[in-house]
C-alpha positions in Angstrom: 0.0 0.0 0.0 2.8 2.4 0.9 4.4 1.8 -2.8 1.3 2.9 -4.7 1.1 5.9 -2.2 4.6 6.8 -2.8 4.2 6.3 -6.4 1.3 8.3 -6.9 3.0 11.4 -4.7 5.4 11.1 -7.2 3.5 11.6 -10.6 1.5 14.0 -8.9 4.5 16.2 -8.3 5.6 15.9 -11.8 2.5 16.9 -12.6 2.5 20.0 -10.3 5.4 21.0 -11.7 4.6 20.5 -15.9 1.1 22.6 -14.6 3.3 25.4 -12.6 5.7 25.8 -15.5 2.8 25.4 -18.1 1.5 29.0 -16.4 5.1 30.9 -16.6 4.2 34.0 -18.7 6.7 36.2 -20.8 10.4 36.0 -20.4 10.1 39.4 -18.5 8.8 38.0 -15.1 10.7 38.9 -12.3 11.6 37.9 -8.9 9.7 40.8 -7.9 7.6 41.7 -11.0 7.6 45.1 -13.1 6.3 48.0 -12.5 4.2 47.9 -15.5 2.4 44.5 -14.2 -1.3 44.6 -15.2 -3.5 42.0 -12.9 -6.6 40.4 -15.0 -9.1 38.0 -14.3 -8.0 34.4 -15.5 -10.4 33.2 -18.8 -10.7 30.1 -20.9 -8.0 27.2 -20.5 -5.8 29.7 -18.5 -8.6 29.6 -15.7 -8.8 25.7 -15.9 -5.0 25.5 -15.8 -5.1 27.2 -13.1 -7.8 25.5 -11.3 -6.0 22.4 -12.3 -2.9 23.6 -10.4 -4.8 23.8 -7.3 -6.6 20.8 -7.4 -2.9 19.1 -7.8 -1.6 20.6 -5.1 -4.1 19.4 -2.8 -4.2 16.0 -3.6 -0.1 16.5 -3.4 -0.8 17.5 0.5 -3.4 14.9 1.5 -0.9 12.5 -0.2 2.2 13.4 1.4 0.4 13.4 4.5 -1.5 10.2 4.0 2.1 8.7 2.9 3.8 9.6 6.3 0.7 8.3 8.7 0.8 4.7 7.1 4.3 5.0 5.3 
């Protein structure tokens, strides 16, 4: 039980992270941002990638923590 737990933590990270770079915008983001930064609501697939990132990162927690209880 602990393998397919450990297992799926791990495709749901790489998953996380192809989601998370999937939403990097423009070469001229920051560390802190410009000053000419315009904020906008999120539309379309941008607002289901999003979404999508989100609902990954949840089930990331709940199965990290689920992995340590009965890991």
């Amino acid at each position: 039980m602990s393998d397919i737990i450990s297992f799926a933590v791990i495709v749901v990270a790489i998953l996380l992270v192809i989601t998370v770079l999937l939403q990097a915008r423009g070469g001229s983001a920051g560390l802190f941002g410009s000053a000419g930064t315009t904020f906008r609501t999120r539309r379309g697939v941008e607002k289901t990638l999003f979404q999508f990132t989100l609902g990954l990162g949840v089930i990331f927690v709940v199965l990290a923590l689920v992995n340590v209880r009965f890991g």
